[in-house]
N, C-alpha and C positions, 0 to 999 in steps of 0.2 A: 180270185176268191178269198184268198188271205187278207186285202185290203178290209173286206165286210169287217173283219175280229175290229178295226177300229173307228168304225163308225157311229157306234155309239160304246165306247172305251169302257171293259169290266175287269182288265186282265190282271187286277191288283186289289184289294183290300178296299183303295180309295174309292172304288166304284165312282168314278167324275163323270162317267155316260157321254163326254168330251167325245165329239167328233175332230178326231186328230188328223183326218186328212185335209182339217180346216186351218184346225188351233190346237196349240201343247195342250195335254193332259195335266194332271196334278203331277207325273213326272217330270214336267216343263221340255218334254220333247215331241216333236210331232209325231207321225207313222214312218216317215222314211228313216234308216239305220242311220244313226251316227254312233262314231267312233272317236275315240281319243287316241288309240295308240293301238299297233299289236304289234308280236314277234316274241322271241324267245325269255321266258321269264324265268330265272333263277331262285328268287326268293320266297315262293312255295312252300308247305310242308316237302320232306324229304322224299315221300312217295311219291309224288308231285311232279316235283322239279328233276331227280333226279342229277344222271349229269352231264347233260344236255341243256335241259329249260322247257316250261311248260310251256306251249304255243297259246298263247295269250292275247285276248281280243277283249281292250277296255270299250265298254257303251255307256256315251253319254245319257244322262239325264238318270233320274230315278225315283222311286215313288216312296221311298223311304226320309233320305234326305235330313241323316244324324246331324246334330250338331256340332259334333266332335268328330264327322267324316273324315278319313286321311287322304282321302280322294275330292277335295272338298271342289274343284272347276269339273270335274262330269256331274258331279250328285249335281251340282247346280247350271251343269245345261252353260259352262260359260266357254268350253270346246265343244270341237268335234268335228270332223267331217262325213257330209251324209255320203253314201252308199248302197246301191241297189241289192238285192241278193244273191243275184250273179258276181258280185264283187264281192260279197262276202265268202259266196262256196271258191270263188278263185283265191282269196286268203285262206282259207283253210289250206287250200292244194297246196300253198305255197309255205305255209309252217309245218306240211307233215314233210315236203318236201325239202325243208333245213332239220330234218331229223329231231324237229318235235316229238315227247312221249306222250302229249295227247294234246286236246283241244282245249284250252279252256276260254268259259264265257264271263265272263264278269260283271254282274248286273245286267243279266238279259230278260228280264220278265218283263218291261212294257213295251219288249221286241219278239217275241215271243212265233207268233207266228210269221213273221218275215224270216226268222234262226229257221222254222223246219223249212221254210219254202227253199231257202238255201241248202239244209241240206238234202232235200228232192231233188236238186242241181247234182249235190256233189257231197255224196257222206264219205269222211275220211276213213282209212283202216286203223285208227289207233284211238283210242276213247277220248269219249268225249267229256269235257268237265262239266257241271251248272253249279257257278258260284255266286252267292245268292244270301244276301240278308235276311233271308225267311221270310220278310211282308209280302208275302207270295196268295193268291188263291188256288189252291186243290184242285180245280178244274183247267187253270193256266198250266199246272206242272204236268197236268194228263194230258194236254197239245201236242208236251214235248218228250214225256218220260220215253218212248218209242227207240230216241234218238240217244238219249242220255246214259253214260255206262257209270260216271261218279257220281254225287253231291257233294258240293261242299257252303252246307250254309254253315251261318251263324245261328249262334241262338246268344243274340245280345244280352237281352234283362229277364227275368222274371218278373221282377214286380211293377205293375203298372204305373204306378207312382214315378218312378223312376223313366218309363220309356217316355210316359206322356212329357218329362221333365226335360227329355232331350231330344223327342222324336214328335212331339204333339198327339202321339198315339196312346192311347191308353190300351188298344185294345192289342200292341205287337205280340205277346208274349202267345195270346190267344189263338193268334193267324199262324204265328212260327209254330207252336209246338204241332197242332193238324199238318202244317206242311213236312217238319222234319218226318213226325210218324208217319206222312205216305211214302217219304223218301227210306226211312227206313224199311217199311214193310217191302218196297219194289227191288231193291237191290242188296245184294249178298257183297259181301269182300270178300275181293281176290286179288292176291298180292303174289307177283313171278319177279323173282330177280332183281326185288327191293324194290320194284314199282305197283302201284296199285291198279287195276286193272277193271275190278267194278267196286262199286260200295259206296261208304257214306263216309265223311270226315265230318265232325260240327266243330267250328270255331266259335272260341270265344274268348273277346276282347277283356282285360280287366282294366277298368275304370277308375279314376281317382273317387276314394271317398265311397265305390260302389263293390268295397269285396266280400261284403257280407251275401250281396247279392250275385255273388260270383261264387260265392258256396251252395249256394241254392241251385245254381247252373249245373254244378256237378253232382249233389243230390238228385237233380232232373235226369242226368246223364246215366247215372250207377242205377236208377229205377227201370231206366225206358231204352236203352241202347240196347240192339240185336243184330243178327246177322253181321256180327264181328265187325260192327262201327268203330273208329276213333275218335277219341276227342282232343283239338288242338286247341293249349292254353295261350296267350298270345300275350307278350308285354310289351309291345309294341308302342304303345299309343303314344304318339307324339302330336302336342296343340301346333296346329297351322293354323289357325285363326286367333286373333284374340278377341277375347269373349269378355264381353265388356258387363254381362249379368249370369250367366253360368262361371265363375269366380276359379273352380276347380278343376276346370278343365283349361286353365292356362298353367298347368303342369305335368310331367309327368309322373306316372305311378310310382310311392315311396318301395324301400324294398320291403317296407314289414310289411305291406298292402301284396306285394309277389312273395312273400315267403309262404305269410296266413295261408294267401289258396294255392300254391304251389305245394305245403303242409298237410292240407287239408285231403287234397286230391292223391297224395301219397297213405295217408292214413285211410283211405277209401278203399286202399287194395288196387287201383285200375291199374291195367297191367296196357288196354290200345288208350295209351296220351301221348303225344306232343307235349313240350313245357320247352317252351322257348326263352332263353336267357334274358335276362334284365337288360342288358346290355344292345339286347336289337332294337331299343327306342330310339331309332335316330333317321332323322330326316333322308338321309341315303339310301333307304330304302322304300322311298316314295316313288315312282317314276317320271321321269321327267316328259311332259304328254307333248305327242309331234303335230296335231293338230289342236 
């Protein structure tokens, strides 16, 4: 019954209507799961990762498909190995069973329904994560909310100008913020013993050349965050491609560009942030994918 969701393919913004039991979607992947990697992830937020490791399950392909992606061979579908859902809920059993603190999915929405038929197989005891660029549709995220005890999306851009700039999307900011606010409305944060246990975290990436609109992020965040949300700054970005006409994204972020909105977000008052050091821009923290 789960195969029908891809038959004629809505589970995303792109609406391709792509019968993927044929041919990729606009995520460039078919109906059956593929995978890049999974197993114990350390470099999470702190509630996250803990000190263990989030049990971490990467999915190829994706409907978003940044330009400046850090994950740049799944967004483009150039790994992966496919996997039934039965081989999925037996991955889960086997990362709660290496004392995983929860599950996390990583770019699951043009998987969406093969993830719940999985866990109809096999829902783990420890939560579960959905991490998620936000180009999500409201009705894909009601498939799954059932199953889901965190969020962790992004909320990349505000201004259209800009996503269309690097995303061909004009319309991201529009689909992210309905999708954060249902993620918001559905879960409460609850944090035991320095782990997070339901809730929301939003990431967001700062951009070269884009921190004016990384202010706006946190004005978005200071208006609309409830049920004791965090928000994670992130200065990560490191260029893995080079970009032969987007010019500024073959470097990384200066420090006045992470002071401004590191500044900014302190003058806000926010008391649930994340501010990740300047210092985490560095390719070692990419992972190295086994398929």
């Amino acid at each position: 019954m789960y195969k029908e969701f891809y038959k004629t393919c809505a589970l995303c913004p792109n609406d391709c209507k792509v019968d993927r039991t044929v041919s990729a979607g606009a995520c460039k992947v078919k109906n059956q799961i593929t995978i890049a990697k999974y197993g114990l992830h350390n470099f999470e937020e702190p509630l996250i990762s803990g000190n263990v490791g989030s049990g971490t399950v990467f999915f190829t392909g994706c409907s978003l498909r940044c330009a400046f992606c850090q994950n740049f061979d799944l967004s483009r579908a150039n790994r992966g190995k496919t996997i039934t859902p039965n081989e999925l809920a037996d991955i889960f059993k086997e990362l709660e069973d290496l004392g995983a603190h929860n599950i996390n999915l990583v770019t699951p929405s043009h998987f969406v329904p093969s993830i719940v038929k999985a866990f109809e197989i096999y829902k783990p005891n420890i939560p579960i994560v959905y991490n998620t660029h936000s180009y999500e549709n409201v009705e894909t995220l009601r498939l799954i909310d059932p199953y889901v005890d965190i969020y962790l999306p992004d909320l990349k851009f505000i201004s259209p100008l800009i996503s269309e700039r690097y995303t061909g999307k004009k319309d991201y900011f529009e689909r992210a913020e309905k999708a954060i606010n249902f993620m918001l409305d559905s879960k409460k944060t609850i944090v035991e013993n320095g782990l997070i246990k339901s809730g929301v975290i939003i990431r967001h990436l700062i951009l070269p050349l884009c921190s004016n609109d990384s202010l706006k992020v946190i004005d978005w965040f200071f208006n609309n965050a409830k049920n004791g949300a965090y928000l994670s700054l992130m200065s990560q970005f490191t260029p893995i491609v080079k970009q032969e006409k987007l010019l500024e994204l073959n470097r990384k972020i200066t420090k006045k560009e992470y002071d401004k909105v590191v500044d900014y977000a302190i003058e806000k008052g926010l008391e649930n942030v994340f501010i990740q050091e300047l210092s985490s821009a560095k390719d070692i923290f990419i992972p190295s994918w086994d398929y």
